[in-house]
N, C-alpha and C positions, 0 to 999 in steps of 0.2 A: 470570558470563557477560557480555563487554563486546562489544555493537553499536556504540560511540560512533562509530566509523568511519564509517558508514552512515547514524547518527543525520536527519539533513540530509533526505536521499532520501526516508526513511522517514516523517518526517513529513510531506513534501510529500505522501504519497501517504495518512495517516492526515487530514490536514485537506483533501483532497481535495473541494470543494465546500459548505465549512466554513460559508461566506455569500457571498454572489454579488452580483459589483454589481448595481445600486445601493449595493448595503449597507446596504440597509435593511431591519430589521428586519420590517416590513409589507408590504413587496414579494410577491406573491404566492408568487414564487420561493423567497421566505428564509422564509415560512410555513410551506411544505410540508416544511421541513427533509428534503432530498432529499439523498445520499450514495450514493458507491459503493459495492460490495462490502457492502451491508446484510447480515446473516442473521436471521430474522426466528425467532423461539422454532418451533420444529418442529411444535406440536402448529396455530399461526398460519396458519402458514406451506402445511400439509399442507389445510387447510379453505378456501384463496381458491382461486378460480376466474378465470384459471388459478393453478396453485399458485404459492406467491414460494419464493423461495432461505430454505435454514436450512441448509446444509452448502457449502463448496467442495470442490476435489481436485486437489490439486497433486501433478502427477508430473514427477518428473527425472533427471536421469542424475550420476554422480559414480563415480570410481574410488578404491579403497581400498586401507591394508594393511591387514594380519590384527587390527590393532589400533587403526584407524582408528575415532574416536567423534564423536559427529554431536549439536552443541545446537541446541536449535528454542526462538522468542520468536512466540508469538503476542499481534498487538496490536490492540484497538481501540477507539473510541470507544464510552464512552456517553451517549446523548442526551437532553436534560430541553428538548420542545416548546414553543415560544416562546422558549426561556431557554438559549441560546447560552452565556451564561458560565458557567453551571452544567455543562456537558459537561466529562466528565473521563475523562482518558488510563488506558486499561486495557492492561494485559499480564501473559501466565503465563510462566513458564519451567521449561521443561525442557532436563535436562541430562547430556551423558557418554554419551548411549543407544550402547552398541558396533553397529557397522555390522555384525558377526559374528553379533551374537545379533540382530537383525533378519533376517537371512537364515534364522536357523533357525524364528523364529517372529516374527507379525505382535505389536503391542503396541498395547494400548487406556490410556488415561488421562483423568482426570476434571481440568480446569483448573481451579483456584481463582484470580480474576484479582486484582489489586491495588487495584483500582479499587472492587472493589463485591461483595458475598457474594448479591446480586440476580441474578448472573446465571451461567449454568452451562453447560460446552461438552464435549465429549468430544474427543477427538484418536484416531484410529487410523493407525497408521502399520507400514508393511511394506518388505521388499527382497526384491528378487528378481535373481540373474542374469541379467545381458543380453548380448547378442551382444559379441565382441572385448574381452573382459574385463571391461565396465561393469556397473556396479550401478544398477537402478533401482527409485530409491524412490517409492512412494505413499503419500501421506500427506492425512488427510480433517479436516476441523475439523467442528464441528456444534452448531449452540446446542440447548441441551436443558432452557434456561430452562424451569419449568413456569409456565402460564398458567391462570388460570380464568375460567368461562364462557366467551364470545364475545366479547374484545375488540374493538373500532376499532384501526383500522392506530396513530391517533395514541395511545393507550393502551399497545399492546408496543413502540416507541419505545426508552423505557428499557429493556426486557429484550433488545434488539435487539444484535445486535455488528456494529454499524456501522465502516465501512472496514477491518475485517478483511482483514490480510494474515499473513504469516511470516514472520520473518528465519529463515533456516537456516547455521549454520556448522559446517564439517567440520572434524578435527584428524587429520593424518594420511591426506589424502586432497584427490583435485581436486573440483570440480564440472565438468560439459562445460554449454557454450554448447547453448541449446537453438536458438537463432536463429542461429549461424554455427561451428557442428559443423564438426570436418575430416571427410572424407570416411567414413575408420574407423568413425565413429559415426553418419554419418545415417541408415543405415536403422534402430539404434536409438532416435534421435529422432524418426522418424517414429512412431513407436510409444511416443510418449507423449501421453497423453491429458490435457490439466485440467481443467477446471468451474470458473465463475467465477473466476480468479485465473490470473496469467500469470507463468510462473519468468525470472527472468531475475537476472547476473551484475551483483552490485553489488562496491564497495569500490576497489580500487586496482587498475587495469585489468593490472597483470603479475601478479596474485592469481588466484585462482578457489576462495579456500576459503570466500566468501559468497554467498546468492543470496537474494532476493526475491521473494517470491510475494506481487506486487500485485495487486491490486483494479481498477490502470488497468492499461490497456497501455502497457509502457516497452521502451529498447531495453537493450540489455548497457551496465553500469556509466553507466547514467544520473545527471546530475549539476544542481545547482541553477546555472542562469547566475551567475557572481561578480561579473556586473555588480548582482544581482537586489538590491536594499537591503532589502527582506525577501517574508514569503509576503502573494501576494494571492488563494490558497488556487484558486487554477486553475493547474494545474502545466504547462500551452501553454508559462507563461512569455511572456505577452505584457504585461508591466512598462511600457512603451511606454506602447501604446495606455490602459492600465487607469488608471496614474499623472496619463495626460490629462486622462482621465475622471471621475477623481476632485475634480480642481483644476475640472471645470466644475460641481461640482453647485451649489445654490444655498445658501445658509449653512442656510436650513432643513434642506435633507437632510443638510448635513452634521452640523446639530445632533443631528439622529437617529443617525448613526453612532455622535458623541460618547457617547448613551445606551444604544447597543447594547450593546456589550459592551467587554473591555477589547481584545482581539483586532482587535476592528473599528476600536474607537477609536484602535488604534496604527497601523493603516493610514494613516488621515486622517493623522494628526501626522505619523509616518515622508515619505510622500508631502510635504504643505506645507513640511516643513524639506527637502526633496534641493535642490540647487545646481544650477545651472543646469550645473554641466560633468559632474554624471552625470548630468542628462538628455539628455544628447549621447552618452554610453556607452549609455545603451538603446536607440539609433538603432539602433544594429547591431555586427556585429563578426565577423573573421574567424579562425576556430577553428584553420583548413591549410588548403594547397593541396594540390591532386598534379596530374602532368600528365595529360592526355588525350592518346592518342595518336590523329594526323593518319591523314586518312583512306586516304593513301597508305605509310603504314608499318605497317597494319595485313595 
């Protein structure tokens, strides 16, 4: 099963708030190790008040043949509080599932992730017919980590599936834009519902056999600026300003970086080595034009 396409996007959205400037490790903000798309062990999760997220639900639309098959990569981090460089990239895969036999019946599975035999998810997923020949899929994730006694938030942490997303790729089949549908389909994109995660059309924009179910909100085949020299784990993309901000801190804080981790430590370095002529390319840059038309030829 090869994402590599996609790779890029994918982990902009898995180190999604990874450490935050300052960048320091003591910052109240980098303490709290705070991330999108957490799912927090169910039995956790179901006991705060109000309750936190341990499942999302990503629905979408795609058209198939008879023999159209559909792979799913669920990804994400897990977390070791205070110790940023100890977090390690988690993913399941499944694969081949016939978009045919989804329509005849819904499917459950148990993920075993790569990362860690710590922590445990279910996946359910289903199709149904949808108006003007679309197939809409539902599909759920759900940590089912077990927990004992009464945890602290910072103790299920690591049993947590932090930045959880999906890659989904279909063979033998489209995916539709959930954000800019042709006409054919909007009413059945309005009649998709998600929970925590948002579908949207990644890979090579005259494609549409991959789609994303992130954790942020992104637009269709969203992509990392190629001016960016690397992640400064806020996906704005604002390289700019953050590169600034980086080059003012005082050697102390940047000692601290140096000790954070190695991630953080490569920001510092990355940053102090750029040249002055790409810090002129983060100024800005013009992606297209189109015309606007005059208010008299409208």
């Amino acid at each position: 099963m090869n994402f590599d396409s996609v790779e890029k996007i994918a982990n902009a959205v898995l180190y999604e708030g990874y450490m935050l400037y300052p960048y320091r490790p003591n910052s109240t903000k980098n303490q709290q190790r705070w991330n999108f798309g957490t799912l927090y062990p169910r039995v956790f999760a179901e006991a705060q008040r109000p309750p936190e997220a341990f499942r999302f639900v990503a629905e979408c639309l795609l058209t198939a043949s008879d023999t159209a098959t559909l792979n799913i990569r669920a990804r994400c981090l897990q977390i070791q509080p205070h110790t940023p460089s100890l977090d390690v990239e988690c993913s399941a895969d499944l694969g081949d599932l016939t978009v045919a036999g989804l329509l005849i019946a819904s499917q459950e599975y148990g993920l075993t992730f790569t990362c860690s035999t710590s922590l445990s998810a279910q996946l359910q997923i289903s199709a149904q017919p949808a108006e003007t020949g679309a197939i809409k899929l539902r599909i759920e994730l759900a940590n089912v980590t077990p927990v004992d006694g009464a945890p602290s938030r910072e103790a299920v942490l690591p049993l947590s599936l932090t930045s959880a997303h999906l890659l989904l790729r279909v063979t033998g089949g489209e995916f539709i834009s959930l954000l800019d549908p042709t006409p054919q389909y909007q009413q059945a994109v309005s009649e998709c519902h998600s929970v925590g995660v948002f579908p949207v059309m990644v890979g090579e924009p005259e494609k549409r056999d991959t789609m994303l179910c992130s954790s942020i909100i992104l637009y269709d085949y969203p992509q990392v600026a190629p001016e960016s020299s690397g992640d400064f784990f806020d996906a704005t993309e604002m390289d700019e300003m953050l590169s600034l901000r980086v080059l003012t801190l005082t050697e102390e804080e940047k000692q601290q970086m140096r000790e954070a981790d190695p991630r953080t430590r490569g920001i510092l370095e990355r940053t102090e080595a750029l040249p002055a002529e790409h810090m002129m390319k983060l100024h800005g840059a013009i992606r297209g034009l189109r015309r606007v038309q005059a208010e008299d030829e409208r």
